[in-house]
C-alpha positions in Angstrom: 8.4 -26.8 -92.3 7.9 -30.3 -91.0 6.8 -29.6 -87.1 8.5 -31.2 -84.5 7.3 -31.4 -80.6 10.1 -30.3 -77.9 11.6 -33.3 -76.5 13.6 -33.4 -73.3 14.9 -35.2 -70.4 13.1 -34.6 -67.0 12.9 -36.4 -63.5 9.2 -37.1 -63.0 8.0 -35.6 -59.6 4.6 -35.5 -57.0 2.3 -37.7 -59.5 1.1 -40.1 -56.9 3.0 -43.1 -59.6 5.9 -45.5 -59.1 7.7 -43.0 -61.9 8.5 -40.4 -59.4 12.5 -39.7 -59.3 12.7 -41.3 -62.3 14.3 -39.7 -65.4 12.1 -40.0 -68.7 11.8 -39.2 -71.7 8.8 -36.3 -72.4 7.3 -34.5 -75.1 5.2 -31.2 -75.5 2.9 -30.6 -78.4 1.3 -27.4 -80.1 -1.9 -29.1 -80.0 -2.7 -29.3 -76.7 -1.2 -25.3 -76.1 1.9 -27.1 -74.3 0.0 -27.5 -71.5 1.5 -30.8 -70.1 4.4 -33.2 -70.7 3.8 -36.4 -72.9 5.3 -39.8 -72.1 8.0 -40.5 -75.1 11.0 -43.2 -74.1 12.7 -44.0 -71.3 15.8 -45.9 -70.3 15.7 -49.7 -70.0 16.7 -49.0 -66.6 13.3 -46.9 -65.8 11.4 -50.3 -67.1 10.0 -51.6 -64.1 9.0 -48.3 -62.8 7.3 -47.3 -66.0 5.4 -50.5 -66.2 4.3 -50.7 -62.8 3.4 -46.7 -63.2 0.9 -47.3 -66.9 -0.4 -50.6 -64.8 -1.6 -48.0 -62.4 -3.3 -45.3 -64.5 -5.0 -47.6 -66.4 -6.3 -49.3 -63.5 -7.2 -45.6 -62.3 -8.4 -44.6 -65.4 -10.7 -47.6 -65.8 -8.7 -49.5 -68.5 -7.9 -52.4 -66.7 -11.2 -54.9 -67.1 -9.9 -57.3 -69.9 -6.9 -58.7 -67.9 -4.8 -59.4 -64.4 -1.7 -58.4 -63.4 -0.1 -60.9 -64.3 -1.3 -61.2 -67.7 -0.2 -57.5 -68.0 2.9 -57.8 -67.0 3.3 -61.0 -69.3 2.3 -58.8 -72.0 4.6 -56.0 -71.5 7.8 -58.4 -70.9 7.1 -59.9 -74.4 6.9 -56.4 -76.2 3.2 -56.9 -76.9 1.9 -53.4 -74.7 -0.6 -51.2 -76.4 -1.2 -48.2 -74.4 -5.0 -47.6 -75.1 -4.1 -43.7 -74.5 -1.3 -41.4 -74.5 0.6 -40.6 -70.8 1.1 -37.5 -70.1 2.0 -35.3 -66.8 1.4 -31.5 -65.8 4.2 -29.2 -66.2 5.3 -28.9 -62.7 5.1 -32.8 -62.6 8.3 -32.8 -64.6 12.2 -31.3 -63.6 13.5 -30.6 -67.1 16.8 -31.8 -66.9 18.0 -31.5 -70.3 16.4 -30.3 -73.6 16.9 -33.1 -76.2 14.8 -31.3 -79.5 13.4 -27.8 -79.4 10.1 -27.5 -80.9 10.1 -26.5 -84.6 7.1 -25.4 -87.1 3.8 -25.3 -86.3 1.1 -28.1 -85.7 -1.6 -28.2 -88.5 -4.9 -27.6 -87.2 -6.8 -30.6 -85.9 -9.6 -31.8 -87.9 -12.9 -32.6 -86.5 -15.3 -35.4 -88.1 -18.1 -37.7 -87.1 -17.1 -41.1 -85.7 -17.9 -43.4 -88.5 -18.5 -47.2 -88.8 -15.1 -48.5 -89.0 -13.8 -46.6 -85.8 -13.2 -48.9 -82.7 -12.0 -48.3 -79.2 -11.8 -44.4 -77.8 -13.4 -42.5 -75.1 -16.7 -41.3 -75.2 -16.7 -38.0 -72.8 -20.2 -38.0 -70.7 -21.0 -34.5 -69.6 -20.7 -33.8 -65.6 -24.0 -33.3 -64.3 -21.8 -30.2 -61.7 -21.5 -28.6 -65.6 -25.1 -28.8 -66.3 -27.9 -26.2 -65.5 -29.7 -28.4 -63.5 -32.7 -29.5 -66.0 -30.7 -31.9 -67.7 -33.7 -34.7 -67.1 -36.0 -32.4 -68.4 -34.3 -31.1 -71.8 -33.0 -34.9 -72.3 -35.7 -37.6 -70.7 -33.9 -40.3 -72.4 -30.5 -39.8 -70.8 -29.3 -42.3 -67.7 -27.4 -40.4 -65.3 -24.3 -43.0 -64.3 -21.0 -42.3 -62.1 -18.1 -42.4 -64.0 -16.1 -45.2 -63.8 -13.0 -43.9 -62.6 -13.7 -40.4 -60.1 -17.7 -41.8 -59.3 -19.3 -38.3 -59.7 -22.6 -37.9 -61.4 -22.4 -37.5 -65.0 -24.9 -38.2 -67.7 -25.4 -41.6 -70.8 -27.0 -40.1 -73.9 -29.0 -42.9 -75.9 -26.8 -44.1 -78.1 -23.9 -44.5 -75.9 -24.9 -48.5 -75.6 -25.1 -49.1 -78.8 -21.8 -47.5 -79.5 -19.6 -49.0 -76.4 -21.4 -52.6 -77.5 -20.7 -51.9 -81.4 -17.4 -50.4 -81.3 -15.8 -50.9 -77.6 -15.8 -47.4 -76.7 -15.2 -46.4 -73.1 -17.3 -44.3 -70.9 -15.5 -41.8 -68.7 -16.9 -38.3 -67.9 -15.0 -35.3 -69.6 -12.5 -34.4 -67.3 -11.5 -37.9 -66.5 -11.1 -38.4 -70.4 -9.1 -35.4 -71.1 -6.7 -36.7 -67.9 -6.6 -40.3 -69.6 -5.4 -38.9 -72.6 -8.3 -37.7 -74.7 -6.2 -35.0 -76.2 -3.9 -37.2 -77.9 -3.2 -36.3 -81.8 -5.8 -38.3 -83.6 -3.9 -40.7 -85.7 -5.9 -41.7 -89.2 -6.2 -45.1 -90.5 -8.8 -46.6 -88.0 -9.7 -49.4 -89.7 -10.4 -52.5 -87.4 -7.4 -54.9 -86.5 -7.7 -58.4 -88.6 -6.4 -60.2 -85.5 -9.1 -58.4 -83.4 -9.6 -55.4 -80.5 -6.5 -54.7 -77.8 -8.1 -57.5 -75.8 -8.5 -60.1 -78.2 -4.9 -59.7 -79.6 -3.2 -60.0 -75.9 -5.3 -63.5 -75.4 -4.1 -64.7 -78.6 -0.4 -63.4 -77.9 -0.2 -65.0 -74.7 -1.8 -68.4 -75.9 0.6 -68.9 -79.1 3.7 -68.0 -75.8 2.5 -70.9 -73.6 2.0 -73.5 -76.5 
């Protein structure tokens, strides 16, 4: 049997986001042991309030460096928005107002491979130093500690994290701010690199052809 999530209707409440009160459209997935509500449609009438609300967590989550406000917002009027990670809220975030789909089959298993040359984008989850024993300098001498980016606690760079953000434009962020930006969405194959470039490069070029 083809699996299917559970998809309702619930009124998004206490997440700190310009979506509160508002009615949305949500999924829940075996994979992540239906342990939060995914972002999956809205009404055009929740627009503004969605948009302001994913202009938000990315800022928050880091996202944000390649463009203003403005430009975002130019972006998402024209239908051009990529979100660089799935949304998703805890489950007593959401009111369920109305059960749309009920979940059906079971999820295959997720597979697990190396990240190989062709991959671009992603997070790169950088241990907390709080989960380490305390002698991470000594065990890994060639580690940087850093803050993460978007909750400034202590976490730790393994060597080739450079070489990989440089190469393939993935994102530091330590592993629980990664799994709250949407780490644990399905991984989706066919990660070949865009021919019109990265997220970045494609929202430039969009918004130069709209002005010519």
């Amino acid at each position: 049997m083809e699996y299917k999530p559970k998809i309702i209707n619930g009124k998004a409440q206490n997440t700190g986001y310009p979506i509160d009160g508002h009615v949305l459209t949500l999924s829940q997935w075996d994979y992540d042991n239906h342990a939060s509500w995914h972002l999956y449609g809205w009404e055009p009438s929740e627009d503004e309030a969605v948009m302001e609300t994913m202009y938000r967590a990315e800022l928050d989550a880091g996202f944000r460096a390649d463009d203003t406000r403005e430009e975002f917002v130019e972006t998402w009027k024209a239908g051009e928005y990529e979100p660089p990670a799935a949304f998703a809220l805890e489950l007593d975030q959401v009111e369920v107002l109305e059960v749309l789909q009920e979940e059906e089959g079971t999820a295959p298993a997720a597979g697990i491979r190396p990240r190989e040359l062709h991959d671009k984008g992603g997070i790169m989850c950088l241990p907390l130093d709080q989960n380490l024993n305390g002698d991470t300098q000594a065990k890994h001498p060639e580690w940087t500690p850093i803050s993460c980016p978007r909750c400034g606690r202590k976490c730790w760079k393994p060597t080739e994290a450079d070489r990989i953000h440089k190469a393939q434009g993935v994102r530091f962020l330590c592993t629980e701010c990664a799994i709250k930006a949407g780490l644990l969405a399905p991984y989706k194959p066919g990660s070949n690199p865009n021919p019109a470039g990265n997220r970045a490069q494609r929202r430039r070029a969009n918004r130069e052809k709209r002005r010519k």
